[in-house]
C-alpha positions in Angstrom: 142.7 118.8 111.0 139.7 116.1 112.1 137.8 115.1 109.3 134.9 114.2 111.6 133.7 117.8 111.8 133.9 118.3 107.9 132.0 114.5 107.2 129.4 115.9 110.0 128.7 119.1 108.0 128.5 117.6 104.7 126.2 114.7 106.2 123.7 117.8 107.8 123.8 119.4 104.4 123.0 116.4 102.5 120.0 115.9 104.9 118.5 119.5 104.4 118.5 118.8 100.3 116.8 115.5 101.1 114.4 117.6 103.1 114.2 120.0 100.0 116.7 122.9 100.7 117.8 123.8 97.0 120.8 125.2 98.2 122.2 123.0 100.6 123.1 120.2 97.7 125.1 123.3 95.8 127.1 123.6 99.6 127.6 120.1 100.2 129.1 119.8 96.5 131.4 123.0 97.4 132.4 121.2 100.5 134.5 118.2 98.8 135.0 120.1 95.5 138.2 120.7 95.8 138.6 116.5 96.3 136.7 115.9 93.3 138.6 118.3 91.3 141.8 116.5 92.4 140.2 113.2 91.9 139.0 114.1 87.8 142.8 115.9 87.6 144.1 112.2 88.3 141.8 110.6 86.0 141.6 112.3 82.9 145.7 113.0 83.3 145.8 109.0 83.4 143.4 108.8 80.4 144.8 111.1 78.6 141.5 112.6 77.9 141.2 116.0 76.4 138.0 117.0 78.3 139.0 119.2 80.7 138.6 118.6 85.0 136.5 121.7 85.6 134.0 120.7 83.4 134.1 117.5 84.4 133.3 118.4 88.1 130.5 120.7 86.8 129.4 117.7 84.6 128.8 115.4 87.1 127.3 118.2 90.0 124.3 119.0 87.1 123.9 115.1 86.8 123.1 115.0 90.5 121.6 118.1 91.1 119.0 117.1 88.1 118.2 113.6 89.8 114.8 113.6 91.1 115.9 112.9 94.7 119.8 113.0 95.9 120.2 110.0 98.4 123.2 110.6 99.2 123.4 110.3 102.8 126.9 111.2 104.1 130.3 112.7 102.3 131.7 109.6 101.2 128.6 108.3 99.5 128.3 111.5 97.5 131.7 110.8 96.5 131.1 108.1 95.4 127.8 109.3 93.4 130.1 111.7 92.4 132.4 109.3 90.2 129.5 107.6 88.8 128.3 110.7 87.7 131.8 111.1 86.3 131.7 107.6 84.8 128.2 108.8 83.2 129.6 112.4 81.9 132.8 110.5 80.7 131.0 107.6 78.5 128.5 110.1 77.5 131.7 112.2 75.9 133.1 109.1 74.7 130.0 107.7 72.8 129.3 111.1 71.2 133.5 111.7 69.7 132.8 107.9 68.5 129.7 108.8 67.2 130.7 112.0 65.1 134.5 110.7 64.5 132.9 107.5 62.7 129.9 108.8 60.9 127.3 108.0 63.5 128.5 104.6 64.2 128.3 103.3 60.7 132.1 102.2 60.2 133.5 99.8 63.3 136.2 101.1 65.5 138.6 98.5 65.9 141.1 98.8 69.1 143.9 98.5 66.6 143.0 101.4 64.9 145.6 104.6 65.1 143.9 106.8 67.3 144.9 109.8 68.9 145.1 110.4 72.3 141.6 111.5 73.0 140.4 108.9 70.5 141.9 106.1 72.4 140.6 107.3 75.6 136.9 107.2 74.5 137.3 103.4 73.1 139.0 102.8 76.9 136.4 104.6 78.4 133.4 102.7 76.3 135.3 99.3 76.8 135.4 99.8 80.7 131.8 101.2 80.8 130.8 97.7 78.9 133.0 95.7 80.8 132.0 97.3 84.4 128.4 96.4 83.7 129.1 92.6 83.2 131.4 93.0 86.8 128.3 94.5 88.3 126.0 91.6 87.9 128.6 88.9 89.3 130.2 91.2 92.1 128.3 94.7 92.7 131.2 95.3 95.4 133.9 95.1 93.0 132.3 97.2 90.4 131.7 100.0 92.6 135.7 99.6 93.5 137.0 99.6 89.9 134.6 103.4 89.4 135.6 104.6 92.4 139.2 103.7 91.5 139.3 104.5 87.4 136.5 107.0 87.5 136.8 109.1 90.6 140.6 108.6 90.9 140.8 107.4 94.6 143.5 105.8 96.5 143.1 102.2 97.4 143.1 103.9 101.3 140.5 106.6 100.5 138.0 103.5 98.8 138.4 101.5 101.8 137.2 104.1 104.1 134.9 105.5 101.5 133.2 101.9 101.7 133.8 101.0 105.2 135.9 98.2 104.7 139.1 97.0 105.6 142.2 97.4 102.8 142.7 93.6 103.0 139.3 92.9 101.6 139.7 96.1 99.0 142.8 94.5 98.0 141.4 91.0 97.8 138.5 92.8 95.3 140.5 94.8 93.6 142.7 91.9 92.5 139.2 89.6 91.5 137.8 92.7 89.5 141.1 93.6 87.7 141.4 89.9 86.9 138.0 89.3 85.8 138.4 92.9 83.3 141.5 91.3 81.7 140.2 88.3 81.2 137.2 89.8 79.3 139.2 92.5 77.8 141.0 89.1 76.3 138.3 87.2 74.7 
């Protein structure tokens, strides 16, 4: 099957709910939900996050649908708007179990701490979140890598194309922002 046909559809729709068509965001969504269903599935599997991938997919379709304007402009940047709105939905979750697990915030949540699966995965989801906005300000490239990647679940292959560039400079990236994360994850 060509995938130039399905990008082409999703890139018309995308234009006609930038034009104002109400409905054409909810078709372009449908059009690479099943990917994004496969891509949360990944994710909160490797997490070994309780919420469940439906509602993640809904999540993050409300958080875009309820921006003010979508400017997403072809399939693969709606993906990737996609797993930041995933990120968001995700550290949103996380910062509200912390929140009422801890009494609001006033006792500290140390990484040592026995935690249960879900528990843990809000601390790694809250640590990342922090940690992805220090990687953003040095390397805006590798940032959106590392949420594409944790967030959205994609293949090293399917970011490369995703962000038109070539897997030897993805791979290059990748390696400087996992690096950088460890080495801040560290201090």
């Amino acid at each position: 099957m060509d995938p130039a046909p399905h990008q082409a559809d999703v890139t018309v729709l995308l234009a006609q709910a930038r034009a104002g068509d109400t409905q054409a965001l909810g078709a372009a969504y449908s059009a690479v939900y099943d990917e994004l269903k496969r891509a949360a599935r990944t994710q909160l599997r490797r997490m070994n996050d309780v919420f469940q991938t439906t509602a993640l997919v809904h999540e993050a379709y409300l958080k875009l649908a309820d921006g003010a304007s979508l400017a997403a402009v072809d399939r693969n940047h709606l993906l990737a708007l996609s797993a930041r709105a995933m990120r968001q939905v995700l550290v949103d979750d996380a910062r509200a179990r912390k929140a009422d697990k801890r009494g609001g915030g006033e006792d500290a949540l140390t990484l040592t701490a026995a935690l249960g699966g879900s528990d843990a995965a809000a601390v790694e989801v809250l640590a990342l979140d922090q940690l992805l906005g220090s990687l953003h300000k040095l390397d805006e490239r590798a940032a959106q890598i590392v949420e594409l990647r944790y967030f959205g679940g994609y293949s090293e292959l399917e970011i490369a194309g995703m962000l038109g560039i070539s897997d030897r400079t993805l791979r290059r990236d990748w390696r400087k922002a996992r690096a950088f994360l460890l080495a801040e994850r560290s201090q």
